[in-house]
TIROMAR-508261 format. One record per atom (N, C-alpha, C): residue number from 0; residue in three letters; x, y, z. Coordinates in nm, 4 decimals. Example, Ala and Ser with C-alpha at 12.3 -4.5 7.8 and 13.67 -1.06 7.14 Angstrom:
# residues 2
k, r, u, v, w
0, Ala, 1.3190, -0.5690, 0.7800 .
0, Ala, 1.2300, -0.4500, 0.7800 .
0, Ala, 1.3200, -0.3300, 0.7800 .
1, Ser, 1.2850, -0.2250, 0.7080 .
1, Ser, 1.3670, -0.1060, 0.7140 .
1, Ser, 1.2900, 0.0030, 0.7870 .
This chain:
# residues 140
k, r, u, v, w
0, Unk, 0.0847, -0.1185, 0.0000 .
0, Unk, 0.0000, 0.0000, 0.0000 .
0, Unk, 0.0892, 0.1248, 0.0000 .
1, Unk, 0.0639, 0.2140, -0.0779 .
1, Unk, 0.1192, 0.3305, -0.1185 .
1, Unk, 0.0969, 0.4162, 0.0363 .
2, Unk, 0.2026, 0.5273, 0.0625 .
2, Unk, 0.1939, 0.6088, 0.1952 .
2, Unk, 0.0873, 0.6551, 0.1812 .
3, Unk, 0.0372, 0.7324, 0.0956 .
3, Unk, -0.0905, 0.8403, 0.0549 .
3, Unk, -0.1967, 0.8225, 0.0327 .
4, Unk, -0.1835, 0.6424, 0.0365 .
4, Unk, -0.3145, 0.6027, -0.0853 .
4, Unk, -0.4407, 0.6256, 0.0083 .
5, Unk, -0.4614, 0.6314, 0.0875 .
5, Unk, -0.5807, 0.6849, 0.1690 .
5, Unk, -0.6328, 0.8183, 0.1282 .
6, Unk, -0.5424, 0.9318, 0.0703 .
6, Unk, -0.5730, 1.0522, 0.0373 .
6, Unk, -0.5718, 1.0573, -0.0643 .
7, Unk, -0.4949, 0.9606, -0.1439 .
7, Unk, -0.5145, 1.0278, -0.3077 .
7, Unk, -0.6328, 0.9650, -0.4106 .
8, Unk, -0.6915, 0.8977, -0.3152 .
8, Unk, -0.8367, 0.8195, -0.3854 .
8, Unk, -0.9049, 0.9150, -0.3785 .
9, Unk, -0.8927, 1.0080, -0.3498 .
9, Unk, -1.0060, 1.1897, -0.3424 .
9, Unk, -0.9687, 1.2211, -0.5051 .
10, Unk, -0.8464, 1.2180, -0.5150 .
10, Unk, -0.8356, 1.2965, -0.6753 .
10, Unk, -0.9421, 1.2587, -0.7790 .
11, Unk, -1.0275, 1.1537, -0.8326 .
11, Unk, -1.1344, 1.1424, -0.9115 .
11, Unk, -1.2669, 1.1719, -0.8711 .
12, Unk, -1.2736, 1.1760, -0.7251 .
12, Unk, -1.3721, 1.1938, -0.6450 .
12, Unk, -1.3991, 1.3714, -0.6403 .
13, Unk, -1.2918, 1.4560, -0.6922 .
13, Unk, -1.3069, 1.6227, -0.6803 .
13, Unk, -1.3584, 1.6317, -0.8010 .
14, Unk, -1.3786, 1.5921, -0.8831 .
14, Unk, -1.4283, 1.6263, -1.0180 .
14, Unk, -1.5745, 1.6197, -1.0121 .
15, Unk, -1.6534, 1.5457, -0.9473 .
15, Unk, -1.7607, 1.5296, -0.9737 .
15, Unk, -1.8706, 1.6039, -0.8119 .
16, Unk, -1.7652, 1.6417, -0.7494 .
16, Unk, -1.8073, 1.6825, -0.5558 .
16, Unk, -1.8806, 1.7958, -0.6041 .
17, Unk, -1.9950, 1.8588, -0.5481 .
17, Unk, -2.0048, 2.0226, -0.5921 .
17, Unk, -1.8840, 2.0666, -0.4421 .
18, Unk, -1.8456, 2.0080, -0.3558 .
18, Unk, -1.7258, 2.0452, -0.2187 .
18, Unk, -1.8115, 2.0906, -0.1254 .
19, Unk, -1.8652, 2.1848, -0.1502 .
19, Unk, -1.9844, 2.3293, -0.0250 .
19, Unk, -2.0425, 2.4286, -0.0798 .
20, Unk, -2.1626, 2.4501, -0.0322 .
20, Unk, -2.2425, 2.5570, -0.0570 .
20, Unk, -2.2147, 2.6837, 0.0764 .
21, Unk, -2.2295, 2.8128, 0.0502 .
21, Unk, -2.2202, 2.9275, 0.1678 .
21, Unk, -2.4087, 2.8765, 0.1759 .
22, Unk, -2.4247, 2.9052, 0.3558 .
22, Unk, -2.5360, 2.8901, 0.3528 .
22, Unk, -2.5670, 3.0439, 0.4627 .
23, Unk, -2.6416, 3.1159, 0.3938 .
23, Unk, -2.6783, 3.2488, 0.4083 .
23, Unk, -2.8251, 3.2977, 0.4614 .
24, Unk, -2.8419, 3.3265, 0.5911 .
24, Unk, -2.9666, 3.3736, 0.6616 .
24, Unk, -3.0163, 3.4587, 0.5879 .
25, Unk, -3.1145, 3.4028, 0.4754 .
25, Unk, -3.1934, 3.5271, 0.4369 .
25, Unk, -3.3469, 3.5292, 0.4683 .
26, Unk, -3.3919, 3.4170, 0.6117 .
26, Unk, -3.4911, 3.4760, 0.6371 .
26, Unk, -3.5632, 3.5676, 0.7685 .
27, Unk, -3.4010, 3.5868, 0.8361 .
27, Unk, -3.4269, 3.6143, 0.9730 .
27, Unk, -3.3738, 3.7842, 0.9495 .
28, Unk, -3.4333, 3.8704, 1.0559 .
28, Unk, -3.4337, 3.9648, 1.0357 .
28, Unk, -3.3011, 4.0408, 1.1168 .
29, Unk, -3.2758, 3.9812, 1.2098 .
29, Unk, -3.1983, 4.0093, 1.3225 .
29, Unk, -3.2574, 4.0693, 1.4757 .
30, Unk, -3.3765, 4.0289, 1.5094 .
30, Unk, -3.4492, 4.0915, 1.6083 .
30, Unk, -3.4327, 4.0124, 1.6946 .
31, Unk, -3.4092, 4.0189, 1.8537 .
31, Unk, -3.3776, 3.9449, 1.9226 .
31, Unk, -3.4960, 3.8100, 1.9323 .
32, Unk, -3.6291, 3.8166, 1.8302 .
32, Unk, -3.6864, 3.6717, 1.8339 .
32, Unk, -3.6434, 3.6266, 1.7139 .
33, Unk, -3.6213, 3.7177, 1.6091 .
33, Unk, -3.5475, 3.6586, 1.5315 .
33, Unk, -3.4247, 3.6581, 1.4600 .
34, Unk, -3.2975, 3.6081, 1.5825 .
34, Unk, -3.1471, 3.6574, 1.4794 .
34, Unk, -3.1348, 3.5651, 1.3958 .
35, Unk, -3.0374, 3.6674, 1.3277 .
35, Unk, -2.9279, 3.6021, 1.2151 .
35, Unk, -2.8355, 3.5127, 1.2287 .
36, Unk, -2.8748, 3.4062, 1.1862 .
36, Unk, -2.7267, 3.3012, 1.2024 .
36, Unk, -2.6289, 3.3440, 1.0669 .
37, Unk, -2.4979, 3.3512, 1.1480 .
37, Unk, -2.3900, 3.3358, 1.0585 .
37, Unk, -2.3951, 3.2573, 0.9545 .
38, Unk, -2.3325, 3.2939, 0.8449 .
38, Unk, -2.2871, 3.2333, 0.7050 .
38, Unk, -2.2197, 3.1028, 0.7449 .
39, Unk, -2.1999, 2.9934, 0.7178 .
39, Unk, -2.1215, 2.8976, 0.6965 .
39, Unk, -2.1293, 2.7860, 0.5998 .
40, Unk, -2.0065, 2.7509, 0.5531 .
40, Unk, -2.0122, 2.6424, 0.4786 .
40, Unk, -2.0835, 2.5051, 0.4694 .
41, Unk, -2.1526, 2.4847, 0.4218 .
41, Unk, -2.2291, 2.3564, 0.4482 .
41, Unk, -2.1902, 2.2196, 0.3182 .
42, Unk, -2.0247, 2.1527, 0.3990 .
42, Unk, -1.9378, 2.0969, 0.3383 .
42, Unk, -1.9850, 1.9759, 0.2461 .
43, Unk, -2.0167, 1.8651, 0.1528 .
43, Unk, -1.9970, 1.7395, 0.1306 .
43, Unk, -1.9465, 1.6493, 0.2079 .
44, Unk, -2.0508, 1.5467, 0.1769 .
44, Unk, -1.9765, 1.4235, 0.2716 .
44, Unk, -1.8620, 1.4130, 0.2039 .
45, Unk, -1.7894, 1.3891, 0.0649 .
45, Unk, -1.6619, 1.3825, 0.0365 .
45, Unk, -1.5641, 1.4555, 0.1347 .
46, Unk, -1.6086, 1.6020, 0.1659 .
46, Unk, -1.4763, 1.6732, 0.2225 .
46, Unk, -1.4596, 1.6337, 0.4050 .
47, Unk, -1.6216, 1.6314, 0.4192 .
47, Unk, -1.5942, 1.5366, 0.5493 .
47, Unk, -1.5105, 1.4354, 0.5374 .
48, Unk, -1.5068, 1.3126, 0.4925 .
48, Unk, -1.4537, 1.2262, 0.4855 .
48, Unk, -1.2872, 1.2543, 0.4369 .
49, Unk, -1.2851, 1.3463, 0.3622 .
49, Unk, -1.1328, 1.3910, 0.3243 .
49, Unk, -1.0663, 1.4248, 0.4604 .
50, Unk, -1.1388, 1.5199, 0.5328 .
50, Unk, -1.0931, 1.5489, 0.6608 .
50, Unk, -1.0398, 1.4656, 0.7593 .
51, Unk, -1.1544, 1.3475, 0.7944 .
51, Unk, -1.1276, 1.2407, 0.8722 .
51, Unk, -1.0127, 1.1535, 0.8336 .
52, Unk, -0.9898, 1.1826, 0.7105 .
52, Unk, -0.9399, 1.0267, 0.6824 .
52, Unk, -0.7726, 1.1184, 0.6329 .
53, Unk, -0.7757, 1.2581, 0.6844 .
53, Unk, -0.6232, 1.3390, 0.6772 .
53, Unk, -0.6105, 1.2984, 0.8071 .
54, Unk, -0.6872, 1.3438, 0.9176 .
54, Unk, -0.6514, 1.3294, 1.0893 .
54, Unk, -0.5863, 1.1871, 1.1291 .
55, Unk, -0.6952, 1.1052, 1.0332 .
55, Unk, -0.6137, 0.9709, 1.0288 .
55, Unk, -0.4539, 0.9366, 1.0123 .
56, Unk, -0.4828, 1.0108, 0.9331 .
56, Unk, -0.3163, 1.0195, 0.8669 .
56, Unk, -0.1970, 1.0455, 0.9540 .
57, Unk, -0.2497, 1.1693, 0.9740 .
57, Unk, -0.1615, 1.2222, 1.1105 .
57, Unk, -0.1924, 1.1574, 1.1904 .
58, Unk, -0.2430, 1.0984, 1.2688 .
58, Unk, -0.2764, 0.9538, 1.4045 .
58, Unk, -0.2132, 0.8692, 1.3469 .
59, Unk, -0.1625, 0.8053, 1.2472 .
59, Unk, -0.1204, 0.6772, 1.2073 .
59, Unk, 0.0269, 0.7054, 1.1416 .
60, Unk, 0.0913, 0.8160, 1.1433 .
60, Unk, 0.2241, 0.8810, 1.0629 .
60, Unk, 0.3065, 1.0104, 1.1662 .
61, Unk, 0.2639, 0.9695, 1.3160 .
61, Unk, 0.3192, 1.1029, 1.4100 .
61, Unk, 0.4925, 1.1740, 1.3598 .
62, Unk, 0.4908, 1.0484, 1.3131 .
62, Unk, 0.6551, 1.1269, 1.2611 .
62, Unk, 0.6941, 1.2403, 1.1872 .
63, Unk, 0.5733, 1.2149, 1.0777 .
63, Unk, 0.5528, 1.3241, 1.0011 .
63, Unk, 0.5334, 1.5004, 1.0969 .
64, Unk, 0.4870, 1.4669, 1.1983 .
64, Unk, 0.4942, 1.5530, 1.3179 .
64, Unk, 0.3910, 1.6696, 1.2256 .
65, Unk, 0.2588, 1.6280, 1.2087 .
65, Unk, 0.1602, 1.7312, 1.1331 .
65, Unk, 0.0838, 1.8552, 1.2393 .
66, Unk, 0.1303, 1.7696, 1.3707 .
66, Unk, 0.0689, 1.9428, 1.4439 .
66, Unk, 0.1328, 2.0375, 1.4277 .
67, Unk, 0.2316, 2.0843, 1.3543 .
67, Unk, 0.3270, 2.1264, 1.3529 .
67, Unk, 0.3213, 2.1974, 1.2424 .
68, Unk, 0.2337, 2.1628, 1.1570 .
68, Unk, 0.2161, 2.1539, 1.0579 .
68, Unk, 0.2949, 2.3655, 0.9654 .
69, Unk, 0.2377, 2.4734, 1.0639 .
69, Unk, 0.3406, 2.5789, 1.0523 .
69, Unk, 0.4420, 2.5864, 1.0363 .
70, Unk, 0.5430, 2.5262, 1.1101 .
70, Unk, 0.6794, 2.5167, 1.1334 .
70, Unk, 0.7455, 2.4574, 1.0163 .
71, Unk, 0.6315, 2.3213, 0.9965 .
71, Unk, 0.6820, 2.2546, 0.8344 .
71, Unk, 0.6595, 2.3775, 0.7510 .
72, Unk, 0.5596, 2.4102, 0.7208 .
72, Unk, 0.5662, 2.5240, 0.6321 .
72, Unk, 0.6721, 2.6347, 0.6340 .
73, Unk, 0.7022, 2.7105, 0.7355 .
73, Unk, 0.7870, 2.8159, 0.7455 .
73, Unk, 0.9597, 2.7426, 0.6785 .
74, Unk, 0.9760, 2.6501, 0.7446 .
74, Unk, 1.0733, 2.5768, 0.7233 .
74, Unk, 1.0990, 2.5534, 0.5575 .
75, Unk, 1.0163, 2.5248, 0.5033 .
75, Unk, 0.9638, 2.5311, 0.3546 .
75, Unk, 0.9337, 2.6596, 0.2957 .
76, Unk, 0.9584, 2.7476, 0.3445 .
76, Unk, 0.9328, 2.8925, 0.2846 .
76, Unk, 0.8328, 2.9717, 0.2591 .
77, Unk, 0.7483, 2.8976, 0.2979 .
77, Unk, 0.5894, 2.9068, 0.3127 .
77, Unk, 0.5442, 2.9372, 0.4387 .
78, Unk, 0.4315, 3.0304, 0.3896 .
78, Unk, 0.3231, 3.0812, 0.4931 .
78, Unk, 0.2196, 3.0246, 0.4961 .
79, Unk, 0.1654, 3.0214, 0.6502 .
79, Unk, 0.0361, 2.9774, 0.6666 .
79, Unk, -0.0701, 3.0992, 0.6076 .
80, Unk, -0.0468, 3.0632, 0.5086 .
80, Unk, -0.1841, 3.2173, 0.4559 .
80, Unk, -0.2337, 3.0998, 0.3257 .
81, Unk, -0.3684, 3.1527, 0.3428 .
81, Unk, -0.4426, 3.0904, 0.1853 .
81, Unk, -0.3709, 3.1126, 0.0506 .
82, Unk, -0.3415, 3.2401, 0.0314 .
82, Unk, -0.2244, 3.2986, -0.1003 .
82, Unk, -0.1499, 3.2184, -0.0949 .
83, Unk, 0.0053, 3.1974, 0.0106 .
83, Unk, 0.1038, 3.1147, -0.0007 .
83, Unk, 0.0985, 3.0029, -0.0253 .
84, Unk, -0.0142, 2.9421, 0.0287 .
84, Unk, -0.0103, 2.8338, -0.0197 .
84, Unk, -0.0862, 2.7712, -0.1167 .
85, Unk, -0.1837, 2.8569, -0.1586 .
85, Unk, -0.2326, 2.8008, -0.3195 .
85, Unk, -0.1091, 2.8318, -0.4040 .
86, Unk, -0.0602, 2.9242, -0.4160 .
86, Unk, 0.0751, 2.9806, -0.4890 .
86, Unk, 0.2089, 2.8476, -0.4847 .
87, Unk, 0.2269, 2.7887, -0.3999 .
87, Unk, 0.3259, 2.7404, -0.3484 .
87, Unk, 0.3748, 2.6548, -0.4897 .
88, Unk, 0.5252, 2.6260, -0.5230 .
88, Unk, 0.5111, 2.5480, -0.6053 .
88, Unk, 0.5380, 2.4067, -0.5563 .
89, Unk, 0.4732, 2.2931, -0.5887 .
89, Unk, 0.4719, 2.1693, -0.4567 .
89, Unk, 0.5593, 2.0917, -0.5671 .
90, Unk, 0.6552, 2.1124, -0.7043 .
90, Unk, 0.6699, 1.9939, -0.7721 .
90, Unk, 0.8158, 1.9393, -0.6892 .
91, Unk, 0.8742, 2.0474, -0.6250 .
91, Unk, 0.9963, 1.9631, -0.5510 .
91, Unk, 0.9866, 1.9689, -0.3795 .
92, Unk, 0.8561, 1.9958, -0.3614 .
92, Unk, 0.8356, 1.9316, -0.1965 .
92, Unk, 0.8322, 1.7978, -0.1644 .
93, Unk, 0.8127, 1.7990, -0.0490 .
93, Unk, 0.8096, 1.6126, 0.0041 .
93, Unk, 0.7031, 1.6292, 0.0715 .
94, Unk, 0.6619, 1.4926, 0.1055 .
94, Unk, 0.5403, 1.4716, 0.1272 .
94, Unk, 0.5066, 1.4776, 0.2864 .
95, Unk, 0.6067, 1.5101, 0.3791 .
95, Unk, 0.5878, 1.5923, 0.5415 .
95, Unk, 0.5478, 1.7501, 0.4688 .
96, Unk, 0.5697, 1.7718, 0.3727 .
96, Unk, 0.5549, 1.9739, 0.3588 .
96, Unk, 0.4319, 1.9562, 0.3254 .
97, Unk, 0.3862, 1.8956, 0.2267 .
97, Unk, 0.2266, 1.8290, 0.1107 .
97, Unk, 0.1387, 1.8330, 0.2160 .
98, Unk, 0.1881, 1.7092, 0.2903 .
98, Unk, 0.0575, 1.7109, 0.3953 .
98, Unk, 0.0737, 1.8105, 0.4911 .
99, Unk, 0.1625, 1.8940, 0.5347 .
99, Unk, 0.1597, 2.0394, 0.5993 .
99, Unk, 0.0678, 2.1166, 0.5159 .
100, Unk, 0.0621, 2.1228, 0.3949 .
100, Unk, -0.0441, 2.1870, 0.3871 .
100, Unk, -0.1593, 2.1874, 0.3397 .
101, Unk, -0.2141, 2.0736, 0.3226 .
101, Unk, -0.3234, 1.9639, 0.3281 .
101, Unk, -0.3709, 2.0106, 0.4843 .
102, Unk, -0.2991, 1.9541, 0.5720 .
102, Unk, -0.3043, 1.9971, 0.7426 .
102, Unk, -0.3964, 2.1419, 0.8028 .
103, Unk, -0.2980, 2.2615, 0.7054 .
103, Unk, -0.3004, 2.3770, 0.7432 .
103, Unk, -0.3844, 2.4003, 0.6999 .
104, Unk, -0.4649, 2.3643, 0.5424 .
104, Unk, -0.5706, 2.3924, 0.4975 .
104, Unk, -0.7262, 2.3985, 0.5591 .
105, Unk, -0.6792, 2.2846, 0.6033 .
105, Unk, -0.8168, 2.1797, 0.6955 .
105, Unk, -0.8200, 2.2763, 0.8099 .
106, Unk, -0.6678, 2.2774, 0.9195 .
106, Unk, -0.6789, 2.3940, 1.0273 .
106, Unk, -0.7489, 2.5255, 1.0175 .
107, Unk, -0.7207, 2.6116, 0.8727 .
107, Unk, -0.7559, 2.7530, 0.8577 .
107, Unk, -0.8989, 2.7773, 0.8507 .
108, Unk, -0.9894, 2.6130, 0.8428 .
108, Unk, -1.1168, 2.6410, 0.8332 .
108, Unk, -1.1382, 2.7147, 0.9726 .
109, Unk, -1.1246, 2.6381, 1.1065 .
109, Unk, -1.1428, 2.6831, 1.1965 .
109, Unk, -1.1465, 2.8073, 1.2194 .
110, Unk, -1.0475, 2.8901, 1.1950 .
110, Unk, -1.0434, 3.0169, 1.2255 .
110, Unk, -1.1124, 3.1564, 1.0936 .
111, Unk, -1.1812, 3.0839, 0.9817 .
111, Unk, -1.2049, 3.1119, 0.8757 .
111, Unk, -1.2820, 3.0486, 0.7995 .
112, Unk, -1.4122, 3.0916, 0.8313 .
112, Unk, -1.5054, 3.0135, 0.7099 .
112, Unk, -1.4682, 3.0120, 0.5622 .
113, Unk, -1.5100, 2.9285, 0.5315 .
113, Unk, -1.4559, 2.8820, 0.3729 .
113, Unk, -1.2988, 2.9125, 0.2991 .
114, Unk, -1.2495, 2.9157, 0.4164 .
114, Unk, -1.0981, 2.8919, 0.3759 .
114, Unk, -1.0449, 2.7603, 0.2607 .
115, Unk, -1.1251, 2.6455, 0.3645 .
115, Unk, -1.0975, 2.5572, 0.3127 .
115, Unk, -1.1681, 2.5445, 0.1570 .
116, Unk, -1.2892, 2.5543, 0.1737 .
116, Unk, -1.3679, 2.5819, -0.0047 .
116, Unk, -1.2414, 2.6621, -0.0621 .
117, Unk, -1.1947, 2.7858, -0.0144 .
117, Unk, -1.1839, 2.8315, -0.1777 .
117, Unk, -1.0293, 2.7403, -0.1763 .
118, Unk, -0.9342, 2.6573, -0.1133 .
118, Unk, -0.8628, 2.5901, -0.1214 .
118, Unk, -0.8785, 2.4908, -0.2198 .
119, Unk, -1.0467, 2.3834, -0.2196 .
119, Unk, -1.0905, 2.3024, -0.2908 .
119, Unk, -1.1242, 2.3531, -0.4123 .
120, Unk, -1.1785, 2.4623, -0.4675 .
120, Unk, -1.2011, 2.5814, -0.5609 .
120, Unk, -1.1428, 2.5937, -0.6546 .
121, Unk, -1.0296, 2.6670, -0.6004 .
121, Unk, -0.8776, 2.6887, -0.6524 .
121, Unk, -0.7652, 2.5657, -0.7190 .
122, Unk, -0.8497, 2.4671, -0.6947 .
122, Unk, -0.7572, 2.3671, -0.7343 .
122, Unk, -0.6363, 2.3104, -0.6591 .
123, Unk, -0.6303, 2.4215, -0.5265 .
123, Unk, -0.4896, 2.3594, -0.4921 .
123, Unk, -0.4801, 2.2219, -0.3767 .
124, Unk, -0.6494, 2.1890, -0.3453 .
124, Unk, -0.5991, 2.0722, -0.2659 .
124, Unk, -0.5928, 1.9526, -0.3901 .
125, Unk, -0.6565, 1.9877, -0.4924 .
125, Unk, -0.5985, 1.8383, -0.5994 .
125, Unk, -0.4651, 1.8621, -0.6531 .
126, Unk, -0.3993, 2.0284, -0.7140 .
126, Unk, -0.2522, 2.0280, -0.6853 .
126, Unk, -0.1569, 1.9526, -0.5881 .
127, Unk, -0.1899, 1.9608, -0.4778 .
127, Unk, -0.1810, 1.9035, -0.3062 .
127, Unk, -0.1493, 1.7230, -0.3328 .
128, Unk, -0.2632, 1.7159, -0.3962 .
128, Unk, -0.2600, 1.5420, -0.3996 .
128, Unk, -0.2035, 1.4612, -0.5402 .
129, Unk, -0.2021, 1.5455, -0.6039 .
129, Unk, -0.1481, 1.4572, -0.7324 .
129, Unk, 0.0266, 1.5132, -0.7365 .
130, Unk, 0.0677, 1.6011, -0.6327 .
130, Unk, 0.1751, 1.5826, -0.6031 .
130, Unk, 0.1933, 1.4388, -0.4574 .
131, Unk, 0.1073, 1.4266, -0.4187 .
131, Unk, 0.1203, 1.3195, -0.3122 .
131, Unk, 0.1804, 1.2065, -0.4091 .
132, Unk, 0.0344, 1.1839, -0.4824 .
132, Unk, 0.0499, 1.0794, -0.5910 .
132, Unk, 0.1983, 1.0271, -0.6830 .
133, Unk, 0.2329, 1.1536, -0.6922 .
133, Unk, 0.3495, 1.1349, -0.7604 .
133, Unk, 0.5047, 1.1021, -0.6541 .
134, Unk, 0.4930, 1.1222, -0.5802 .
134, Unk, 0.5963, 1.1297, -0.4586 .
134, Unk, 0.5667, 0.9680, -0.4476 .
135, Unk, 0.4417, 0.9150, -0.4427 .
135, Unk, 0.4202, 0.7818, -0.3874 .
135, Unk, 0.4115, 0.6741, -0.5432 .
136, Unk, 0.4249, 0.7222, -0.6208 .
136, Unk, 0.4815, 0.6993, -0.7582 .
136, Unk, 0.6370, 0.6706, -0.7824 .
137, Unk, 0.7058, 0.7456, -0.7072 .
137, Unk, 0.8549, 0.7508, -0.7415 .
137, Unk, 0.9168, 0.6643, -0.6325 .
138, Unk, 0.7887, 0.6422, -0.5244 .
138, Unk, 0.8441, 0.5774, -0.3645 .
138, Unk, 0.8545, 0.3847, -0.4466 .
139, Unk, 0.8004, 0.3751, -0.5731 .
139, Unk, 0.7635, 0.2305, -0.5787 .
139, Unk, 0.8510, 0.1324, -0.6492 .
């Protein structure tokens, strides 16, 4: 079994995902009987499952040391920012930096709605993985 192959079975699976919809209070007014709920992403089971089955990753690969997942980046020349790392060029990273920011991606939701969408969007989490793919291509 390939290192990645848990994550890179997503790559045929993004083509056909719609990923998330923004889901937007447009029937509440904001009156204290009726507030406004916040905007949020309302993800695919695909990206759920992408998620779970990254955490996995990191639970089953601690070496890779993915809480860390910043430090890999900085170390790599890279910022934890959405820009840097859609930008990043991944064809001569390794696959502790890849999944740093696979990692960081997933993290920035937390602090940032639809971080992660426009990550999936943008193309750069299948950039992300078909560099996995290829790393675990050259591993064989």
């Amino acid at each position: 079994m390939n290192k990645f192959e848990s994550l890179i079975k997503y790559l045929p699976l993004l083509e056909d995902d719609n990923i998330g919809t923004w889901i937007i209070d447009r029937e509440n007014d904001g009156t204290p009987e009726h507030p406004i709920q916040m905007p949020f992403v309302n993800y695919s089971e695909m990206v759920h499952n992408f998620i779970k089955d990254v955490y996995d990753f990191e639970e089953k690969n601690k070496d890779f040391g993915l809480t860390r997942y910043g430090e890999i980046l900085e170390k790599n020349g890279l910022e934890w920012g959405s820009k840097s790392m859609s930008e990043a060029d991944v064809s001569s990273l390794d696959g502790q930096c890849v999944m740093a920011l696979i990692m960081g991606a997933i993290r920035a939701e937390r602090f940032c709605d639809g971080a992660l969408l426009g990550l999936f969007k943008d193309g750069s989490i299948k950039k992300w993985l078909e560099r996995l793919k290829e790393i675990d291509t050259n591993n064989m």
